[in-house]
Every structure is written in structure tokens, then in C-alpha cells.
N, C-alpha and C positions, 0 to 999 in steps of 0.2 A: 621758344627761340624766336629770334627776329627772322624774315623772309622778304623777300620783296615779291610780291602778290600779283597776278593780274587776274581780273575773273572775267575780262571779252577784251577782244579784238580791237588796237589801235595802235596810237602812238605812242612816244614813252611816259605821255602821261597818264596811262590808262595804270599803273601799276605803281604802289604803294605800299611801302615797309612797316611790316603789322609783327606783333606775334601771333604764334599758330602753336599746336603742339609739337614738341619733338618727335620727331621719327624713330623707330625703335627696327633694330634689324630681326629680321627670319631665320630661318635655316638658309647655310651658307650666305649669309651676308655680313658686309661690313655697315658699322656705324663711324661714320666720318665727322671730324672736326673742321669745317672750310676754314682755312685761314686763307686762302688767294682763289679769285675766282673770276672770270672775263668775262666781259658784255661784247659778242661775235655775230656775224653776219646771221649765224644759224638759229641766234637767240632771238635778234629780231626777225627773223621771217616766222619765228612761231609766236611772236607776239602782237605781229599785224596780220595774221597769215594770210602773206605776201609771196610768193604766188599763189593765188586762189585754192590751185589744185593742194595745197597745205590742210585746207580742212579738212583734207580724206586721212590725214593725219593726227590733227591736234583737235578735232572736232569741230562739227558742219557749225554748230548755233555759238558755241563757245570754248573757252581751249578746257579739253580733259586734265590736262595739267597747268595746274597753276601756279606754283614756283619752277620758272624759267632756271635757263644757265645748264651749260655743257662742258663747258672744263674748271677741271679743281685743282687743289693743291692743301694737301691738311694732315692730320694723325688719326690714326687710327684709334677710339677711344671706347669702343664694344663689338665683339665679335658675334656672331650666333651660331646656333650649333652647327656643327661640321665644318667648319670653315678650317682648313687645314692647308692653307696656301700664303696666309698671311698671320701677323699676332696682336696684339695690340701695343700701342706706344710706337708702330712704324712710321712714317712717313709714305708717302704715295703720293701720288699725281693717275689722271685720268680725263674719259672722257665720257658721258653719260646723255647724249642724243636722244631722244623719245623718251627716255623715262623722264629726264630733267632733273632740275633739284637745287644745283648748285650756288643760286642765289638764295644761302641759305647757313646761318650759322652749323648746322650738321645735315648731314648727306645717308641716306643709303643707298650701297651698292653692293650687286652681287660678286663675289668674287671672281669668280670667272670670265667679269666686265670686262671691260676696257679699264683696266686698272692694276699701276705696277707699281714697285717699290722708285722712291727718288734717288737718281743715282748720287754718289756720292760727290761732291764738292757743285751741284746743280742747287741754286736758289730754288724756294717754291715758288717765286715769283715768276721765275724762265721753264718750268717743268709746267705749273697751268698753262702758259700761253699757248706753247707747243704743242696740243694736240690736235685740235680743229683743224689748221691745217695737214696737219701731217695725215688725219684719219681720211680727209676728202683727196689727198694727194696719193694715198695709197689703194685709194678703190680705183680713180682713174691707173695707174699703174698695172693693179692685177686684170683689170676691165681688160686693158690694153695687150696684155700677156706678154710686156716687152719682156726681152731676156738680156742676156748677158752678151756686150758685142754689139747692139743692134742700133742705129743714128736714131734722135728723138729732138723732134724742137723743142721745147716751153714755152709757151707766150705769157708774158708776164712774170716773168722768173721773179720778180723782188718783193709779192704779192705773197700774202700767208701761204696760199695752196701752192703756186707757184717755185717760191724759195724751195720748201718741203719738196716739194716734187724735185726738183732740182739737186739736192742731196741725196736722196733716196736712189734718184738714178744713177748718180756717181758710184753710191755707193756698192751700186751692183753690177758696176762693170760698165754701163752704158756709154755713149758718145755723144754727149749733149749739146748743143748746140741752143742757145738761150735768147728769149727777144726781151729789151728793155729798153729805158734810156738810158742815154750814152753817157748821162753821167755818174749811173749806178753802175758803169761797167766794172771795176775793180772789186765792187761789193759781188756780183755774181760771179767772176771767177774764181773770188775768194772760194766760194759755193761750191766751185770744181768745175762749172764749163768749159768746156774746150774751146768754145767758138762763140762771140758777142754778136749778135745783130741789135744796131741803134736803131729803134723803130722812127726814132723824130727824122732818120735819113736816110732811110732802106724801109721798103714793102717787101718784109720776112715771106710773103705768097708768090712771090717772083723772085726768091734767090734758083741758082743755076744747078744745086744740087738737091736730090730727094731722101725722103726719111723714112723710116719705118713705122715713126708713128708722130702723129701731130699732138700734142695736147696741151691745148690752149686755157692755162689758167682762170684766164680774166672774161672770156665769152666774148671778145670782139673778133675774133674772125666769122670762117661757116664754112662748110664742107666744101661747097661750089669751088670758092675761094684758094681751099687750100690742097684738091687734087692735084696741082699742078708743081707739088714739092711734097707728096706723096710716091712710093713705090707703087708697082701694078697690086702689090696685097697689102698697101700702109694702111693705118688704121686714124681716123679722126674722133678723136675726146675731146670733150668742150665741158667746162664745170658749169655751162649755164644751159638754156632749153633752146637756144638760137631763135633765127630771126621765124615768127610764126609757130616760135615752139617746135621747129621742125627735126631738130634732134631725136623727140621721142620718135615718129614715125619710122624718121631716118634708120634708127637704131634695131629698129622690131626687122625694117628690110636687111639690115647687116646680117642677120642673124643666120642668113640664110645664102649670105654672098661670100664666106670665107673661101679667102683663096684672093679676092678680088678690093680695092678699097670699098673702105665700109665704115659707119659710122657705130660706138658701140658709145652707151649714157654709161656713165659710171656712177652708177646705186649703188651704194656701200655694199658690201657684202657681210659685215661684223653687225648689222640689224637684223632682225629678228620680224616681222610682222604680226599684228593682231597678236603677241601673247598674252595668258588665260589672266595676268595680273594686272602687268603694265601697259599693254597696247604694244609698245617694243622693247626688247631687249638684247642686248650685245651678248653674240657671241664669245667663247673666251678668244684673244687675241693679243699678241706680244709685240712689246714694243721693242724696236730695234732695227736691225738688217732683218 
């Protein structure tokens, strides 16, 4: 099968569409046919691995995985034993982080992955693109333990994670309140916002009301920043490592201030670390509300 390759660390021109052998599935796995597949922000930090701290990831000297790519969109075209969740000739979409693969005429994936049937009248074209954000949008979410009821900014709502997060919150009852530009405003309430802030004419860190939890898409705020439209127990999420990297630290202190604002990193929960095959592997996890 064809692949597009990288065997070290750079830019996009370090990688190269070769063939390779095909993949064959294990027990409980699927063998996948890619017909749609994305080049995402997540693809290339493991292709420059950019932040640094990535090689503790993809490997110190060079990347352990060599065909990139984390969402797909294809049929199902061999199963292996046990697999009793899906059949073959499906359709499916998914998202496959740390194992990788996707840039890839065939894929395997456990079933139990991150990986569901394509709903019905969804392109596979709009079913790949859709999970990256939705998977990083939803670990900030659980990170954050918003419930139902409770105010929540978005910074960057029109932004992959952002949008995603913005839906999700809708969709669980939340009170969102959205920062963008003013001229994407109609495309974010489409979203379901209740409330626009135009970032090009408003500092969303000095509106007059506080939230329950801040989470900032795009990594342009920081904690300091945003106490001040925080409740006494709001919480600050940030999809990046802030100024100094200071989220991590921030985060380890939250851990012990609940009750109080606190800053918490949103690490997926649906990986896996160091497993005895792949390095990571997704939990099983469903798409949906």
C-alpha cells in the first residue's frame, strides 16, 4: 500500500509517499480502507516534534511511528478474531492519536478505539474532519467537570476545538457565552451561544460578569488574566501550555485547591500510556452527547 513516511523530525518535507506493507489486523481489530484522511495541528507536532516535551511521546532520537495521521474516514474491509462490535463492508470514521496510521491506504484499529459507525446521510468527508477537534474539546470539558446549568466562556469558538467545544456545551445544557470576531458572530450562534463577545472590540478578561469556567480554545489568554471573570471555584483550561509553559505547574497546584479558582491541563483521558504494543492506545469511547 501507498503511505506517506517520515523516519525524523522536521518539516513537511522530511516525509515521503512510498509503499510499505499492508497492515493486517489482530485479535479484536479492524482492518480499515482510508478513503478521507486530515493533515491537523496534532499531525504535525508529531512530525516536528514541536513542543519538545513530544519526544517523550513519539521518541527521543526519532518518531516510533512512522505513518503520521489521526482522523479517518473508510470501510471496513477485514475484521480479526473477536471483534463483535462492528462487520465488515461498514462505514466508520474515527480518531487514532499515538498509534497513528491514517496517512495510509489501510488503517488498523482496535475496536474498542475511538471509532464509530458514519451516521447516516454524513459525507466521509465531514465525519474525518470532525474529530480532532471534538476529541481535544471534550477532554477540556470532562477536565473541567462543567455540568448542566453552569456559565462557561470559549475563547475562539470558530476554531476546530473551539466550534466543537461550543456544541458540546450546548449540547449539555450549558450557558455559553463565546469570544470571536464580530464577523463570525452569526456563524457562532448558529453553534447555539447565547452570548457573542467581539474580541476586535471588547477584552472578554474585563466583561462585568463571571463564569464557571474559562476555556480558552486558542491559548491567547492565562490564568492571571482571566481570574477576574472567574467565580471564587471557576476553573481555567487552556488548549495550550501558556506563557512559560506555566499551565503545567499551574495545574499540578489546582489539584489540590478545589473549591478555590484553579487551573486544570486538559490531557485526554481516552489515551492510554506506554501500552505493551503501541506506546498509546484509546480507550473505548463514544461519539455523541
Amino acid at each position: 500500500m501507498r503511505a506517506a513516511v517520515n523516519t525524523r523530525y522536521g518539516s513537511p518535507n522530511v516525509v515521503s509517499v512510498i509503499e510499505v506493507p499492508n497492515p493486517r489486523p489482530d485479535t479484536g481489530e479492524l482492518l480499515i480502507h482510508v478513503d478521507v484522511t486530515t493533515v491537523n495541528r496534532t499531525d504535525c507536532a508529531y512530525r516536528a516534534a514541536r513542543p519538545l516535551f513530544m519526544r517523550v511521546l513519539t521518541g527521543l532520537r526519532g518518531p516510533k511511528r512512522t505513518i503520521l495521521g489521526t482522523e479517518f474516514a473508510g470501510e471496513i474491509v477485514e475484521i480479526g478474531p473477536q471483534v463483535d462490535r462492528f462487520a465488515v463492508g461498514e462505514r466508520v470514521f474515527g480518531y487514532c492519536e499515538g498509534r497513528c496510521g491514517a496517512h495510509a491506504e489501510y488503517l488498523v484499529v482496535d475496536q474498542h478505539s475511538s471509532v464509530a459507525e458514519v451516521p447516516e446521510g454524513i459525507t466521509q468527508k465531514l465525519a474525518a474532519a470532525a474529530t480532532e477537534g471534538f476529541h481535544y474539546a471534550r477532554s477540556a470539558i470532562r477536565r473541567a467537570e462543567i455540568q448542566p446549568g453552569d456559565d462557561v466562556l470559549v475563547n475562539g469558538a470558530t476554531g476546530g476545538i473551539g466550534s466543537a467545544t461550543v456544541q458540546q456545551l450546548v449540547a449539555m445544557g450549558v450557558n455559553v457565552t463565546a469570544v470571536c470576531a464580530g464577523e463570525h458572530a452569526d456563524l457562532v450562534r448558529g453553534l447555539g451561544a447565547e452570548s457573542i463577545v467581539d474580541y476586535t472590540t471588547e477584552d472578554f478578561t474585563n466583561l462585568p460578569h463571571t463564569f464557571d469556567a474559562v476555556i480558552d480554545a486558542v491559548g491567547k489568554s492565562s490564568f492571571g488574566r482571566c481570574r477576574g471573570i472567574l467565580k471564587s471555584d471557576g476553573v481555567y483550561v487552556s488548549s495550550e501550555l501558556g506563557p512559560g509553559w506555566q499551565n503545567l505547574p499551574l495545574s499540578l497546584i489546582g489539584m489540590a485547591r478545589r473549591g478555590h479558582q484553579r487551573v486544570v491541563f486538559p490531557y485526554p483521558k481516552t489515551i492510554r500510556l506506554w501500552s505493551k504494543r503501541f506506546g498509546m492506545r484509546s480507550r473505548r469511547v463514544h461519539f455523541g452527547r
